[in-house]
C-alpha positions as a Markdown table, in Angstrom:
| # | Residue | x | y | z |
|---|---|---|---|---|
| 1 | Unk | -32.3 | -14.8 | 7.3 |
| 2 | Unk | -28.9 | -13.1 | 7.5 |
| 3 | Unk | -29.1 | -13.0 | 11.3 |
| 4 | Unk | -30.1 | -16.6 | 11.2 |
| 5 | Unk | -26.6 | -17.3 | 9.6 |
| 6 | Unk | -24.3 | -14.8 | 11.4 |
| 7 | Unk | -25.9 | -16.7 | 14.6 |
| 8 | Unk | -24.9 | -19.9 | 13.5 |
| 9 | Unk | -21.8 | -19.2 | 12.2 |
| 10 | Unk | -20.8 | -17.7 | 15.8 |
| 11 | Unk | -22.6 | -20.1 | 18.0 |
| 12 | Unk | -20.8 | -19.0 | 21.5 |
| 13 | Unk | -21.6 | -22.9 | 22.3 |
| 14 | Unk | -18.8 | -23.9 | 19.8 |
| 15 | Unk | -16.1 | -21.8 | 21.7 |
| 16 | Unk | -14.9 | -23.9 | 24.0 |
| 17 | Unk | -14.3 | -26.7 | 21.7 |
| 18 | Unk | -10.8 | -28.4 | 21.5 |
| 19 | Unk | -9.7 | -28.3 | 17.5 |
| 20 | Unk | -7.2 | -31.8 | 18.9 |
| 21 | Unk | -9.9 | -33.7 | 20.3 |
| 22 | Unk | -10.0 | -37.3 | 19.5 |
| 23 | Unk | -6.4 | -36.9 | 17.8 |
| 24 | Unk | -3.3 | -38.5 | 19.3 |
| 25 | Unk | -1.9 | -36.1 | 21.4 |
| 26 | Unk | 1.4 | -37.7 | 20.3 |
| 27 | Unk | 1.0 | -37.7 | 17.0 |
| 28 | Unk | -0.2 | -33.8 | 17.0 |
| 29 | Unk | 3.0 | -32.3 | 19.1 |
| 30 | Unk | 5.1 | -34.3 | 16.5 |
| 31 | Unk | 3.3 | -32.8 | 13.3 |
| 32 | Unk | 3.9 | -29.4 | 15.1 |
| 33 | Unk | 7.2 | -30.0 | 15.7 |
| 34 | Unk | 8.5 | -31.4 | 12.0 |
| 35 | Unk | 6.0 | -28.0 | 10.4 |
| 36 | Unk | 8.5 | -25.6 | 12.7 |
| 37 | Unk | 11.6 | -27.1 | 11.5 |
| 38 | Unk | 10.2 | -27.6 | 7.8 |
| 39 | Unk | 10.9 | -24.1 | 6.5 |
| 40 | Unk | 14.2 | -23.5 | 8.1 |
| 41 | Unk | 15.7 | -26.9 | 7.5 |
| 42 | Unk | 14.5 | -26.8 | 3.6 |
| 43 | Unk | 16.3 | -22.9 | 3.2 |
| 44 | Unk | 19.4 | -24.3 | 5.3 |
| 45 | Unk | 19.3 | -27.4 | 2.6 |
| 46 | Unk | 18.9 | -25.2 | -0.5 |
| 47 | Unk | 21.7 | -23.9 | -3.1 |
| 48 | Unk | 21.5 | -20.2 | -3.5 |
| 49 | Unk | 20.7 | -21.2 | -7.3 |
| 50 | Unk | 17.9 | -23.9 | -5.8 |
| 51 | Unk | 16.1 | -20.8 | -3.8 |
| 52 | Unk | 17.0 | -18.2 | -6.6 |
| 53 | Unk | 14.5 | -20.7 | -9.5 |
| 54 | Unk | 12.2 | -21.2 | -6.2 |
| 55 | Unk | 11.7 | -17.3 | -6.3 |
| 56 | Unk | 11.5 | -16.5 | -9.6 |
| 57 | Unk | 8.5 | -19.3 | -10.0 |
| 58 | Unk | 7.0 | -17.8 | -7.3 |
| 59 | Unk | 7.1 | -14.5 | -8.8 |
| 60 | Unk | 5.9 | -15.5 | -12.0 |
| 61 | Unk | 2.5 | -17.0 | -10.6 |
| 62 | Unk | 2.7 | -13.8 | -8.6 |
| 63 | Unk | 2.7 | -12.0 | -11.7 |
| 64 | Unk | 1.0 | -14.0 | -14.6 |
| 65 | Unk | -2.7 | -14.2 | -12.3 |
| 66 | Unk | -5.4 | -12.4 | -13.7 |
| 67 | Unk | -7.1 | -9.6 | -11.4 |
């Protein structure tokens, strides 16, 4: 049984498939673009008190999950 699902998991049929197919090609080089610029443009944008508060949230979600 846990051959049956290792083979079907990595079909070698499913390869060759195209994760954009059916999308707007348009539409998909655009998302790609605005995702590159995101991070950069939102750091350039940000006080050094705005990313300072950003950080130390981040760190204390880091820090307050359970193991």
């Amino acid at each position: 049984m846990a051959k049956a699902l290792v083979d079907q998991g990595t079909d070698p049929a499913d390869k060759g498939t195209d994760p954009y197919e059916g999308k707007n090609p348009a539409a998909v080089e655009l998302g790609r673009l605005g995702g590159q610029k995101g991070g950069k443009a939102r750091a350039a944008s940000l006080t050094a008190k705005e990313r300072s508060a950003i950080a130390r949230r981040a760190a204390k979600a880091r820090w307050s999950r359970e193991s």
